[in-house]
C-alpha positions as CSV (number, residue, x, y, z in Angstrom):
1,X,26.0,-23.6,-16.3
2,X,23.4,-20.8,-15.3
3,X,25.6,-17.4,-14.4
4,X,24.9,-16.3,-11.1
5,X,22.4,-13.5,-9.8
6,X,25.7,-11.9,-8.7
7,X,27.3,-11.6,-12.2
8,X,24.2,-10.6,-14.3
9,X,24.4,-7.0,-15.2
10,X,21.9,-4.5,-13.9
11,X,20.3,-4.4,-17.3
12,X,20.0,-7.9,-17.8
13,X,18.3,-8.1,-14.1
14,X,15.9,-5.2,-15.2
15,X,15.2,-7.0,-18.6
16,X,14.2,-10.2,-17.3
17,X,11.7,-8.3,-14.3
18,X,10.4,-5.9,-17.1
19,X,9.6,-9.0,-19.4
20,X,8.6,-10.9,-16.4
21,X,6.1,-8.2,-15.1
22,X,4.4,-8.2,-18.8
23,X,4.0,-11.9,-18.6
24,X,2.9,-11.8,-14.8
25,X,0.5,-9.1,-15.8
26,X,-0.7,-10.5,-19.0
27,X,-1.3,-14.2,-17.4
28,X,-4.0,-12.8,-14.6
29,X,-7.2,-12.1,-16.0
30,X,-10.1,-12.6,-13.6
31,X,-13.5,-11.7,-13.8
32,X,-13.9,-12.0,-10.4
33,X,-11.4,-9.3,-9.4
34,X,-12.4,-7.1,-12.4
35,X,-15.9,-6.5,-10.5
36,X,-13.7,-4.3,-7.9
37,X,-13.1,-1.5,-10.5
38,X,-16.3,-0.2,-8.6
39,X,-14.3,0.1,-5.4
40,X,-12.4,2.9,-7.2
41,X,-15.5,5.4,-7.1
42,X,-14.4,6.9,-3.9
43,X,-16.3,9.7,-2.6
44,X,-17.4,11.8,0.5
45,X,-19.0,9.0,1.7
46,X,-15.9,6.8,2.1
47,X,-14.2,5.6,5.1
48,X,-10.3,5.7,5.5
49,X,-8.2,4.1,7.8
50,X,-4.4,3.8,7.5
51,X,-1.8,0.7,8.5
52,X,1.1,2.4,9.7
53,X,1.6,5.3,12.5
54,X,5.0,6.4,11.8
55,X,5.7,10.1,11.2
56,X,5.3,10.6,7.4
57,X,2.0,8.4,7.6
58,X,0.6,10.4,9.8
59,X,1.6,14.0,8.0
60,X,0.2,12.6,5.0
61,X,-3.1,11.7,7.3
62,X,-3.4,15.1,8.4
63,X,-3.3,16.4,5.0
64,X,-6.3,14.1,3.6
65,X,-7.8,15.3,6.5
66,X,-7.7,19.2,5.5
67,X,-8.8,18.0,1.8
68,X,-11.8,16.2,3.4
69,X,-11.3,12.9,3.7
70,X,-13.5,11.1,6.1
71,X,-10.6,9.4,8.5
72,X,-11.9,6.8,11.0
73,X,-8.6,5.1,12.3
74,X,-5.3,3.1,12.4
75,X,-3.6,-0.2,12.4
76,X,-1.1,-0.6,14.6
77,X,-0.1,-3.5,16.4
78,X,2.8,-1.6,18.8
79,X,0.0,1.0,19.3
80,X,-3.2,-0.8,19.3
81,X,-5.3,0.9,21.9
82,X,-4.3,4.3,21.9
83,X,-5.5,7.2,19.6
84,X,-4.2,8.2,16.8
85,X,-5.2,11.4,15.1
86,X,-8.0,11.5,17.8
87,X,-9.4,8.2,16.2
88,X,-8.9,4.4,17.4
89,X,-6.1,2.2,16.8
90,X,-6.4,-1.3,16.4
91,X,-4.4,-4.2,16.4
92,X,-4.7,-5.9,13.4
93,X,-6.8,-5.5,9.8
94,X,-9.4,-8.3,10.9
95,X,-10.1,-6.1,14.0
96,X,-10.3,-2.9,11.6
97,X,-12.9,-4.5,9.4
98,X,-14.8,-5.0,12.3
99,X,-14.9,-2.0,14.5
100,X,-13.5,0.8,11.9
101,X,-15.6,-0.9,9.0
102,X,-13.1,1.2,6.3
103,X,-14.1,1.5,2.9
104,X,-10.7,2.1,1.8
105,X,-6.7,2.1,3.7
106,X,-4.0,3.7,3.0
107,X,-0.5,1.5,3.5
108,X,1.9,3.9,5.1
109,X,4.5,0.8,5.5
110,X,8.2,0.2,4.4
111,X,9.0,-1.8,2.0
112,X,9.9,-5.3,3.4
113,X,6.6,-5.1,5.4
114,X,4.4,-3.7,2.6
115,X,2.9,-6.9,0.9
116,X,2.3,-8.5,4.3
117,X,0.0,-5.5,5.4
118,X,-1.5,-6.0,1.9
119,X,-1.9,-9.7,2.0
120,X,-4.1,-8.9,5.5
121,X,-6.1,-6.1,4.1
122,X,-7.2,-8.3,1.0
123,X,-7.7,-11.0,3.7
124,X,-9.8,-8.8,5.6
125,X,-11.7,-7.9,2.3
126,X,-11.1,-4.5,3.1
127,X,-13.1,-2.4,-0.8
128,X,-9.8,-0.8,-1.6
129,X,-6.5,-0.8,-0.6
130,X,-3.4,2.1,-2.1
131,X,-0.5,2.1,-1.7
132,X,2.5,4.8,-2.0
133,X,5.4,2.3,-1.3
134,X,7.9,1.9,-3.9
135,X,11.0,-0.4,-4.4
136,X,8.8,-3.5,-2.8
137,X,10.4,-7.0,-3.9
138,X,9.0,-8.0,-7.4
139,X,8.7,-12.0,-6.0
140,X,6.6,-10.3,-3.0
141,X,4.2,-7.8,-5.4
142,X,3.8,-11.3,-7.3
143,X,2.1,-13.0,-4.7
144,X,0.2,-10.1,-3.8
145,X,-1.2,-10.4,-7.4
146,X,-1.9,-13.8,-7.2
147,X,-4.0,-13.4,-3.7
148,X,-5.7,-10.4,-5.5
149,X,-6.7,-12.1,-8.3
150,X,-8.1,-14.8,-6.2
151,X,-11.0,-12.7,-4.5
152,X,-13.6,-10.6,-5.5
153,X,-14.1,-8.4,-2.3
154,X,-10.6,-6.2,-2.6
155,X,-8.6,-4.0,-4.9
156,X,-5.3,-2.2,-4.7
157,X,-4.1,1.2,-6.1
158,X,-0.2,1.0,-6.4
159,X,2.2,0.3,-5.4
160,X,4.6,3.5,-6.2
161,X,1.4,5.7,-6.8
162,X,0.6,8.7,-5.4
163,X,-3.0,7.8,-4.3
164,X,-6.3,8.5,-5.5
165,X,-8.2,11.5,-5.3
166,X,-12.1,12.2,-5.9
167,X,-12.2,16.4,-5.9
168,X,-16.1,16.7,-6.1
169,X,-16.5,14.4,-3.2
170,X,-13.6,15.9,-0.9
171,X,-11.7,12.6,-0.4
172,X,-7.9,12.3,-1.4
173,X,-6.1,8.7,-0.3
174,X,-2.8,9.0,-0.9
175,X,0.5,11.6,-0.8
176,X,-0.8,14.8,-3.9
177,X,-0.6,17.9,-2.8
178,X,-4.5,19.6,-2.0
179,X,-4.4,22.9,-3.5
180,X,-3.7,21.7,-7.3
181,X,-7.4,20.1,-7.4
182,X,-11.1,21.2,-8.1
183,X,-13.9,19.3,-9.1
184,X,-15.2,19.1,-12.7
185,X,-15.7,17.1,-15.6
186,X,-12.4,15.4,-16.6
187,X,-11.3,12.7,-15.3
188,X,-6.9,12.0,-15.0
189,X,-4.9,8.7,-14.5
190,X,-1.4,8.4,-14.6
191,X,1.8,6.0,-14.0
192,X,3.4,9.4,-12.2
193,X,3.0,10.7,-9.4
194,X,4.6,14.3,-10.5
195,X,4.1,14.4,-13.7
196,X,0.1,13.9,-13.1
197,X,0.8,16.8,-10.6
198,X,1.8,18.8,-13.5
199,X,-1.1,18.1,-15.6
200,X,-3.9,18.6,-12.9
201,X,-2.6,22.0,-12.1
202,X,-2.4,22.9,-15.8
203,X,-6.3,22.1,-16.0
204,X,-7.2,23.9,-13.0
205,X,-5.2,26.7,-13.8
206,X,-7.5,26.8,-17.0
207,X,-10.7,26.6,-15.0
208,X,-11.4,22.7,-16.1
209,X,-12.2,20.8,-12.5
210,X,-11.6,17.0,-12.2
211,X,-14.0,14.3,-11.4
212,X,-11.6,11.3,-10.3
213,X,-7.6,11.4,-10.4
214,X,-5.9,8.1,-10.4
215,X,-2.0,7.3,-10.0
216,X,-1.7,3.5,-11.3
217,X,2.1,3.5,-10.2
218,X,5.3,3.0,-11.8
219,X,6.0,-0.5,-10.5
220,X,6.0,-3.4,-13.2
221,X,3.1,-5.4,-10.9
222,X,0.5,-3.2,-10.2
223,X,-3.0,-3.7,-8.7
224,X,-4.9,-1.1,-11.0
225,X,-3.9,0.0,-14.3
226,X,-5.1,2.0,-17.4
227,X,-7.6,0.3,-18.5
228,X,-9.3,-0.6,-15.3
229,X,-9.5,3.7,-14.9
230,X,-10.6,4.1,-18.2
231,X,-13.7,1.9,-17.3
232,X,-14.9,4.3,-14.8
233,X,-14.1,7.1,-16.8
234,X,-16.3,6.0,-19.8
235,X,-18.9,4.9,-18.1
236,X,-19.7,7.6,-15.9
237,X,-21.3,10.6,-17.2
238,X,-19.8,13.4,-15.1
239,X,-16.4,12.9,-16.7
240,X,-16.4,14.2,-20.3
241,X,-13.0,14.3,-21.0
242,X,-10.0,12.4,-20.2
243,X,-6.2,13.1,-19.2
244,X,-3.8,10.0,-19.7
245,X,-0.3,10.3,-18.5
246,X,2.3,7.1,-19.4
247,X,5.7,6.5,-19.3
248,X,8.4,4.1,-21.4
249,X,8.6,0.5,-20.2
250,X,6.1,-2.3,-20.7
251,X,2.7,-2.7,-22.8
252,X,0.1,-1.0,-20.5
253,X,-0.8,2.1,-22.9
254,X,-0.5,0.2,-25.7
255,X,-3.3,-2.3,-23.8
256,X,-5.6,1.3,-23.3
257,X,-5.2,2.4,-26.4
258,X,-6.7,-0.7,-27.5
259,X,-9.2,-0.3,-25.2
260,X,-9.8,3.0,-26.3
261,X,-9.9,2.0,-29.9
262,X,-13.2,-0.6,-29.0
263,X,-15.0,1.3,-26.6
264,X,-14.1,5.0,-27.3
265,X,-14.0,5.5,-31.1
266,X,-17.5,3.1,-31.0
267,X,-19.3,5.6,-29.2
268,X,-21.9,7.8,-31.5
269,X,-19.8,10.7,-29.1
270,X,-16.0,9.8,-28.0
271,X,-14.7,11.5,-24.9
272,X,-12.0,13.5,-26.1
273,X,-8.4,11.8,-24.6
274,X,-5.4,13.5,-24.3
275,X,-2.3,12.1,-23.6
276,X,1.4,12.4,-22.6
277,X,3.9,10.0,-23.0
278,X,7.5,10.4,-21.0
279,X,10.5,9.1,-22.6
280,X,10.9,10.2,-26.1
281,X,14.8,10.3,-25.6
282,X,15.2,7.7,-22.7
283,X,18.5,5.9,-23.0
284,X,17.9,2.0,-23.2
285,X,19.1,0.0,-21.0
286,X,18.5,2.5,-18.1
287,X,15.9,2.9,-15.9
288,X,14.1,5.7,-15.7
289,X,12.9,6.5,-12.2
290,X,10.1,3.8,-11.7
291,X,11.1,0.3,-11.5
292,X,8.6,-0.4,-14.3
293,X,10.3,2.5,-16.8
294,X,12.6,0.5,-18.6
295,X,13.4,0.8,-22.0
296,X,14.9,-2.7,-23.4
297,X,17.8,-2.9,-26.2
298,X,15.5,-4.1,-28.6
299,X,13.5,-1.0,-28.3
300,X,10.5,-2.7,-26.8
301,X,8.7,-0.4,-24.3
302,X,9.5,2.7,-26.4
303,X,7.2,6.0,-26.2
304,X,7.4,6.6,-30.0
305,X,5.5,3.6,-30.4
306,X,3.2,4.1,-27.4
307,X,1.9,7.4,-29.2
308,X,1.5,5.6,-32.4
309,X,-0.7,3.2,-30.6
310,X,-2.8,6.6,-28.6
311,X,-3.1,8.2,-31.7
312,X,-4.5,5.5,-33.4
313,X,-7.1,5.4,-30.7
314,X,-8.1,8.5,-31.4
315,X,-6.2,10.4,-28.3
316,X,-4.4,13.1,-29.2
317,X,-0.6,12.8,-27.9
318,X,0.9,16.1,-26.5
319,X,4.6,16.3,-26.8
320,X,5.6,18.1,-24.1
321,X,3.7,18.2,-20.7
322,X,3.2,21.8,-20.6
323,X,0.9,21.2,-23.9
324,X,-1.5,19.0,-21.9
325,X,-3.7,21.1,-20.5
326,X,-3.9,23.3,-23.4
327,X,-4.2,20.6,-25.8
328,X,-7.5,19.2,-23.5
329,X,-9.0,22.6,-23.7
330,X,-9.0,22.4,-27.5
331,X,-10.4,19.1,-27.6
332,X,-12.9,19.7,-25.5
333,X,-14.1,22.9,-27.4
334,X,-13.8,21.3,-30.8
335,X,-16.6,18.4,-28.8
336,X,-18.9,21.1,-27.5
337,X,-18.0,20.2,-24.2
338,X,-18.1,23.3,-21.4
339,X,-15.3,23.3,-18.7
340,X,-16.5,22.6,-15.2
341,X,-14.6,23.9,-11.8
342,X,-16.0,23.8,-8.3
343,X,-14.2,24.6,-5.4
């Protein structure tokens, strides 16, 4: 007789999601979806639009606003027809596409409602879509997947991710703060929010400017990950250095250091990676903040082995954040690569 969901410990729940996630994430491989990596090059030229009008949405607004961010309008339902932010509301994604033609939207919606509004951006084949929710329903964030993976047209950033933010072309899409960021040559993603806080305002601090700043999210399903920022990153020739910040639970930098190890060490001139990984002494069995940092009791998901796996791609591993920005400063000297920063 199966045990029910009510007597299954917390650890076994998180075991079987974590190991579930892996699988989930593993299984979905599609060219067709892979092509939207491009949506990620966000810019000055990019037009955001949010779903949501509530209080903290619309703080967060303002603030993109201040950074630069071309805003153009809501989604609203309760509010369609007004103004909001002195720009249109509309009733429904369909009727966004059409008059606000966004490039991007940001979802500024609870959790039970957040794959819904999803579900109707991708429908709307609205470029990109991020996220900042957290604790949405791993059943829900699977379909999500699924619909993603069946269309070429939209991709998401998140969920639980602070946004994304493009320095040199003024647009931020998401919750970071504004005054940690320049523009420059290196490009950062990360699974945290705070911790990639952390890191950006070591390297400005040190007069090294960014050229994109992703937040993948701590969730176990997640729309972007690693890998898919490490595409742009080595592919564009503005970034010429790169800031990689993971955290215990699953395979996904163990995936980009693979990645890193075919496309990064091959080059006749790597990008120099550093990395941090959080964790080291993360008790198993226990989450750790994100829903997606889990360390199993079979060790699986550790960070000791996660470094192993960056340093064997050729990154080199800090072991405490405050060494990142440091570290990248080294790097980048020992390549011949100049530090850029514009404000």
């Amino acid at each position: 007789m199966l045990p029910s969901v009510a007597r299954l410990s917390q650890s076994a729940v998180m075991r079987a999601t974590s190991a579930a996630a892996v699988a989930t994430r593993n299984g979905f491989s599609n060219s067709g979806y892979e092509a939207t990596i491009e949506n990620l090059k966000i810019g000055a030229h990019t037009r955001v639009m949010c779903q949501g009008t509530g209080k903290q949405g619309t703080l967060q607004m303002q603030s993109a606003m201040a950074f630069g961010t071309q805003f153009v309008g809501s989604q609203s339902e309760r509010r369609a027809g007004q103004m909001h932010l002195d720009q249109p509301v509309v009733a429904n994604m369909q009727e966004a596409a059409r008059v606000l033609k966004p490039d991007a939207t940001i979802v500024y919606v609870p959790m039970h409602g957040a794959a819904s509004a999803f579900l109707e951006a991708i429908e709307a084949e609205i470029p990109l879509i991020v996220s900042v929710t957290e604790f949405i329903p791993f059943n829900d964030m699977a379909k999500v997947k699924a619909a993603l993976l069946s269309q070429n047209k939209s991709r998401l950033v998140g969920p639980n991710s602070p946004g994304i933010v493009s320095p040199s072309g003024k647009c931020k899409i998401g919750i970071m703060p504004n005054q940690i960021y320049s523009s420059g040559n290196v490009g950062v993603v990360s699974r945290s929010g705070t911790l990639s806080y952390e890191a950006v305002n070591q390297l400005s601090q040190r007069g090294i400017g960014q050229t994109l700043c992703v937040g993948v999210g701590g969730d176990p399903i997640n729309g972007t990950d690693f890998v898919d920022a490490l595409k742009i990153f080595l592919e564009d020739d503005q970034t010429e250095a790169i800031v990689m910040i993971g955290e215990i639970g699953g395979t996904a930098e163990q995936e980009a250091a693979e990645f890193l190890k075919q496309y990064n060490m091959t080059r006749s001139k790597p990008k120099p990676v550093v990395s941090f990984i959080a964790g080291v002494t993360a008790v198993p069995e226990r989450r750790m903040g994100h829903a997606g940092a889990f360390l199993s009791a079979n060790g699986e998901g550790n960070a000791l082995d996660k470094i192993a796996a960056l340093e064997a791609a050729g990154a080199t591993v800090a072991r405490s954040l405050p060494q990142v920005g440091g570290l990248l400063q080294q790097e980048m000297e020992k390549a011949g690569i100049a530090p850029i920063q514009r404000k």
